[in-house]
N, C-alpha and C positions, 0 to 999 in steps of 0.2 A: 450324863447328868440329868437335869430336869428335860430335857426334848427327846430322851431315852424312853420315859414314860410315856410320853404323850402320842400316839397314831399320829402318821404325817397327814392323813384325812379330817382330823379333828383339828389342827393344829392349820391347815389349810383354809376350813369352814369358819376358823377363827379370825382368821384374818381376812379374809371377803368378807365377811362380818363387819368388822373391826370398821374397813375399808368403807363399809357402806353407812355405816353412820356417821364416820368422818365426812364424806359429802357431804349426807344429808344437813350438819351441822352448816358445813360451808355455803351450801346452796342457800339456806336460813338465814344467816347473819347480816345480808345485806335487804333484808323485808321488814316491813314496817308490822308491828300487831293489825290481827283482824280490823279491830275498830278503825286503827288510825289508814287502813285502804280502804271503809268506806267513807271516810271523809275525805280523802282524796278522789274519790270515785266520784261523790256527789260535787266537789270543786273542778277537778279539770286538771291535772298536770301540765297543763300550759296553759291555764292562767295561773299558776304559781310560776311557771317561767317566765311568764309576760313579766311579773312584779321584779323576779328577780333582773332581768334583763333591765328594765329600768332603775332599778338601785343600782347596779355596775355602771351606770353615766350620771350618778352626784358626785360632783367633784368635789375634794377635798372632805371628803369623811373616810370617816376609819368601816374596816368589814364591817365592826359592832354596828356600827349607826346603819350601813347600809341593810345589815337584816332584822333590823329594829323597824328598819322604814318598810321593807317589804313584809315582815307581822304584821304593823299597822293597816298599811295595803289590804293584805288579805282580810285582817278582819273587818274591815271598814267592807268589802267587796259583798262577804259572805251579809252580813247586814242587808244590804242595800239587796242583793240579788234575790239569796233563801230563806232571808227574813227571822237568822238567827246570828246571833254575834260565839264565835268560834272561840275557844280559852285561848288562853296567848300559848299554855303552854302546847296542847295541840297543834295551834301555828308555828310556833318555834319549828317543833318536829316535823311536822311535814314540807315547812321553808328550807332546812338543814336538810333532810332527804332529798327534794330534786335539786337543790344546790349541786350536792356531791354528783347528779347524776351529770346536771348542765357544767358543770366542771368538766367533767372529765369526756363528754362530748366538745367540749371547746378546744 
């Protein structure tokens, strides 16, 4: 039928093909945009751990509130440190990225 037509050579080169943008997709999906690694580059991946390690010992709040406090956190840090106040939504993203990473190292 149709794999009649096709060279086993071509048909081969298609699928390492195939194969290697399926990686390159998966290797992707876990990276943050350009912009949002240099603002992580310029803060520090552990001092975004630091905040979050300290929002997981307020007691008695919900996840929400605890990464509402570590946003706050950071951008209160970024102020004071770089002498710019950081978007929330920026912080969100990059609080949400090392979360999942200090997650899954815990």
């Amino acid at each position: 039928m149709f794999t009649a037509t096709i060279p086993a050579f071509d048909a081969l080169t298609f699928g390492v093909g195939l194969i290697g943008v399926l990686y390159g997709w998966l290797a992707s999906r876990n990276r943050l945009p350009r912009w949002a690694r240099r603002w992580l580059s310029r803060i520090g991946k552990e001092k975004i751990e630091e905040f979050i390690a300290e929002a997981a010992y307020l007691s008695g709040t919900t996840p929400l509130a605890r990464r509402e406090w570590a946003v706050a956190k950071l951008q209160e840090w970024t102020e004071k440190q770089l002498g710019i106040r950081i978007p929330t939504s920026i912080a969100n993203l990059l609080v949400e990225f090392v979360y999942q990473q200090w997650k899954r190292a815990r």
